[in-house]
N, C-alpha and C positions, 0 to 999 in steps of 0.2 A: 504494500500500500504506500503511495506517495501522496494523495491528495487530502484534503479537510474531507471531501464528499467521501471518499472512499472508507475513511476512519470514521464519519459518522453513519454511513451505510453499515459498517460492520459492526457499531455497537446498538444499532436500530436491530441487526438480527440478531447477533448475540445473547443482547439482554431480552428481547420477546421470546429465544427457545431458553433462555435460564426459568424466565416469570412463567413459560407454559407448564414449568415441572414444579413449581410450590407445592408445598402439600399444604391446604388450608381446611384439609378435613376436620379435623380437631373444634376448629371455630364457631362457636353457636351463640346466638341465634346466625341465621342464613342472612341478612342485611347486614350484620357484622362481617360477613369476610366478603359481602360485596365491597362495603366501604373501601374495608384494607386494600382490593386490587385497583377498585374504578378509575383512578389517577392513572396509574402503569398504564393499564388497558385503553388507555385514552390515547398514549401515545409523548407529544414532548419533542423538543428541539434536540435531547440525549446529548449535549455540549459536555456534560458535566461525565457520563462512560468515555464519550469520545476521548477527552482531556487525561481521566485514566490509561487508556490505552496509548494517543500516541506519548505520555513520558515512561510508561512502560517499555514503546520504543524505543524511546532516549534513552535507556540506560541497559537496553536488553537486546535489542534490536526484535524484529517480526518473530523471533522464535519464543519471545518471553511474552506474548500476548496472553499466551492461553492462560500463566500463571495468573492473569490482571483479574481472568471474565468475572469471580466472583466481589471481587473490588469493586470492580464499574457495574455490575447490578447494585451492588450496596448502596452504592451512593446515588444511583436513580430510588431508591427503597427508600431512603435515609429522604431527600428531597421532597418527594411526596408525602411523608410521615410530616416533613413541617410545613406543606402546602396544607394541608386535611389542616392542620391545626391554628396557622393563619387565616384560612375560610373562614372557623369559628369566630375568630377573634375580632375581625373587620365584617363580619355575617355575610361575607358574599357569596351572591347566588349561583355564579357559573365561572366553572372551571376548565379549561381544553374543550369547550363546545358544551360542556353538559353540565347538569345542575352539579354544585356541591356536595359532598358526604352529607351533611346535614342538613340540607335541604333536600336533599332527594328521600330521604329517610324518615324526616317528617311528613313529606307529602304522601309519601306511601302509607302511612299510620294514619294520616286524616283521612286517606283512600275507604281503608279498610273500617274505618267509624269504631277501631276499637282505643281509644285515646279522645280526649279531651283535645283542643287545639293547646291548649297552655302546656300539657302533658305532650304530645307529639314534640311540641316545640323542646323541650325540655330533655326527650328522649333522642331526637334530629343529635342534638350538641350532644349529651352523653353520647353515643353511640359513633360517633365523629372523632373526640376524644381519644375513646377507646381504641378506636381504627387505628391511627394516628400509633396510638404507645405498641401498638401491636407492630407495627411497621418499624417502626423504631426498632426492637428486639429483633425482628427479620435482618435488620440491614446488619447489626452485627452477627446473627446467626450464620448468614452468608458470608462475610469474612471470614467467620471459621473455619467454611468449606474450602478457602483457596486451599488447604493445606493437601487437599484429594486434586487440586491441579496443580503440586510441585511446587508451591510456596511452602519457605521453612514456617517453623514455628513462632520461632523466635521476632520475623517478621509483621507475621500474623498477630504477635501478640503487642508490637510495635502501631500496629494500621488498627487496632482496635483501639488502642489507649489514644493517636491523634483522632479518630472519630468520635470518641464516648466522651472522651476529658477536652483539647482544644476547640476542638470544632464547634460541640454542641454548646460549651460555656458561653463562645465567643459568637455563635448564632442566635443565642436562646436570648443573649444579653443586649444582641440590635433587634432585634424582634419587640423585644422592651420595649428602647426606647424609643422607636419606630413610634410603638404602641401610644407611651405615654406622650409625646412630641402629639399626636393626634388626638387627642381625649384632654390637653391642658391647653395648648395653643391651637381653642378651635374658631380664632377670628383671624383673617387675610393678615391683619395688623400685628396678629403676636409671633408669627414666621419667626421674626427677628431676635426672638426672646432667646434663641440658640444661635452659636455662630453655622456661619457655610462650614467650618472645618468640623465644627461636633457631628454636624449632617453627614459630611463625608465619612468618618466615624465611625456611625449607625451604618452605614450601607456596606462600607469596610469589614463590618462583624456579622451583620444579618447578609450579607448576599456574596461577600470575597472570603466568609470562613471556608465556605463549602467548596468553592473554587479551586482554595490552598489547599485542604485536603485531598481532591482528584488526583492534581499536580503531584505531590510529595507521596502521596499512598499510591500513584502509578510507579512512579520512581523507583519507591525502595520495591516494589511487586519485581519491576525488571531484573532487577541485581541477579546473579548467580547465584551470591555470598552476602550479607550485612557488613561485611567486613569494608567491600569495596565500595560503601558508602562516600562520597565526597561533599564534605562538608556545603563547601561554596556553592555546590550546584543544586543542593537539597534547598539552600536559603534562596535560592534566585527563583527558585519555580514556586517556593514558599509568597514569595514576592510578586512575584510573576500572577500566578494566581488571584491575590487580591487586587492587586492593580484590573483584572479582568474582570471580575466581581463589580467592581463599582462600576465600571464601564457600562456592563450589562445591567444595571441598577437604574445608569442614569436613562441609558435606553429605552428600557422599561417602562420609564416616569413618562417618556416622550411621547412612546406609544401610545400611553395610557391619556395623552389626551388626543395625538391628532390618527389614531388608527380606528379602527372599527370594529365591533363586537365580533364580527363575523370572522375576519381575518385574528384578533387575537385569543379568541377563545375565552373572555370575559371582559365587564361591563366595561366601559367606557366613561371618561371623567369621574371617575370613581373619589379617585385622588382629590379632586374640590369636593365633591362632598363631604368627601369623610377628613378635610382641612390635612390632609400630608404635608409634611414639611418635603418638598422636592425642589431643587433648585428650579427648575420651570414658574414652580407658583411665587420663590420668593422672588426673581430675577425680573419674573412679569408683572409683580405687584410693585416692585420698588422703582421700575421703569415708567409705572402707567401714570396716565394725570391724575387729577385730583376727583375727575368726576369718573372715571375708569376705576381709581382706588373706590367709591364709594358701591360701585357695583359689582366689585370683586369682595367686597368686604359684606355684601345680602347675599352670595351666594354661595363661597367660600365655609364648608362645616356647617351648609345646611343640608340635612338628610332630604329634606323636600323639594329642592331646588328642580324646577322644573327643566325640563328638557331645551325649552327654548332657553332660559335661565345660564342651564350649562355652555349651551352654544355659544353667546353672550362671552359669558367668562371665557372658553377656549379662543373665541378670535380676539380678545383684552391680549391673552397671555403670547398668543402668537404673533400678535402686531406688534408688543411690545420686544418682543426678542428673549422671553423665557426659553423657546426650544430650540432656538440657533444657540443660547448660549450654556444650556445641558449638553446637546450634542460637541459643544467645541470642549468641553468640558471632561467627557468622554473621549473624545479623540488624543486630549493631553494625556488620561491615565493608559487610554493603548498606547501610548509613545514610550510612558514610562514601564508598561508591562512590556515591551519588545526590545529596550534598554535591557531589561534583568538578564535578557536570553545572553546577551553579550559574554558571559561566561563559561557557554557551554560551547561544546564543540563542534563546529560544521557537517552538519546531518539533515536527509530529507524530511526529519520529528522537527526539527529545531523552526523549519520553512512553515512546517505543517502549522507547528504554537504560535507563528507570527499571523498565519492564514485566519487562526481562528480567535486570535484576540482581535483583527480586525471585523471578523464576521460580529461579535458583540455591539458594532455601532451602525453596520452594511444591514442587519435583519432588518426585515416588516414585521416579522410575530415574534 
């Protein structure tokens, strides 16, 4: 394999015949272990197997792949265990085209008239929750299995402690304050109550922890030995990886105003309702006039905001230069994540990581 397509083609089949063999018999009730899959089965951009696989490359070459495959399912496992659990938290309704774990969960239960709506509702989110922790468990389960595809132990027990202990500290912790930034400053005006760099931060821990993991836990998969570990190049892809996270963060933000429900697989201006702190909304509100700031500031963190309302706000935020200046914004942390590479050594992997830290700002979905 030489190209980005080729490496994402292969962790698209990969990972769909690892997820076809789960055993999810154990799991009861039957809406329980739909939840746990619905996410996977949906499908996904898989940047985050890809990204496993080609630094498995980088330090393995094409022979050290096969040791990655249960790495690179982990980490799509692991992903969607804090998608299901983000849904809850921000209550949104659609995910990869289809309803939520917990939305679709309670609608089934209000289907069926055996629940109260306050109860289904209450069960939707329990049973989301649970998905979520279930999936979580998976993703390390599956780590464990590399050791039946010729990964050491000693490794394994390495790729389990940066997913359980860095990773998830350092995701669970921007997810936070993601959270709290949205539920404290929910008027256009208190954006500023944080600086730009806290933001960067947040997005650094909630969206470039998972990134750093791929990178480093591809890494060591490739090795032969643990031994022939190198320092410098374990920290550059460590680097490397966050810098591509925020990238894909800020992307994300852009998306999430000027794309469409249809193409990205859920709602649209989400982010103004629910008052995000994203540099689009702060860059567009500190740009806008005085009578722009007044209409970003009625629409901005309100759950009700009409449609025509949003639109309104989205051409404030685009006239002003919010998404020209996310995207340039983005384009400087791809500069500095293809900087990090500069340490490693001249390989068709090393072409691959620069192909795919620029697809982070080149996507539409």
């Amino acid at each position: 394999m030489t190209t980005l397509n080729e490496f994402v083609s292969f962790a698209n089949r990969t990972t769909d015949a690892y997820f076809s063999k789960i055993d999810l018999s154990m799991i009861r009730p039957p809406e329980l272990a739909d939840g746990v899959m619905s996410y996977v089965r949906r499908g996904g951009k898989r940047f985050r197997p890809a990204l496993v696989f080609i630094c498995a490359g980088l330090s393995g070459g094409n022979d050290a792949l096969s040791r990655a495959i249960p790495i690179a399912c982990a980490s799509e496992l692991y992903h969607s265990s804090m998608l299901i659990h983000d849904d809850v938290i921000d209550d949104d309704s659609v995910r990869r085209g289809g309803p939520t774990v917990h939305v679709k969960t309670r609608d089934e239960l209000l289907a069926s008239s055996e629940a109260s709506p306050e109860n289904a509702v209450r069960y939707g989110t329990a049973c989301a929750i649970l998905s979520g922790d279930i999936l979580f468990g998976a993703s390390v389960s599956t780590i464990c299995d590399s050791v039946n595809y010729g990964l050491d132990s000693a490794t394994v027990l390495s790729v389990i402690r940066l997913l359980t202990h860095v990773c998830t500290q350092k995701l669970i912790s921007g997810e936070a304050l993601d959270t709290r930034y949205g539920l404290t400053l929910t008027k256009a005006e208190h954006l500023f109550a944080v600086s730009e760099n806290e933001v960067i931060t947040m997005m650094a821990r909630k969206t470039g922890a998972l990134f750093s993991f791929c990178t480093v836990s591809g890494y060591l998969a490739g090795l032969s030995n643990p031994s022939l570990v190198k320092e410098s190049e374990m920290k550059a892809l460590d680097l490397y990886g966050e810098y591509c996270g925020i990238a894909f963060q800020l992307k994300d933000d852009v998306l999430g105003i000027i794309s469409d429900e249809r193409s990205l697989g859920k709602p649209i201006c989400n982010d103004i309702r629910e008052a995000k702190n994203t540099l689009v909304l702060r860059y567009g509100y500190e740009h806008a006039t005085s009578a722009e700031k007044k209409i970003l500031s009625s629409v901005v963190g309100s759950k009700n905001a009409s449609e025509d309302e949003l639109n309104t706000a989205k051409e404030i935020l685009i006239k002003r230069g919010g998404i020209e200046y996310a995207q340039k914004k983005a384009e400087e942390f791809i500069s500095s994540a293809t900087d990090c590479l500069n340490v490693l050594p001249d390989s068709v992997y090393k072409e691959v990581l620069r192909d795919i830290a620029h697809a982070m700002n080149s996507r539409n979905k």
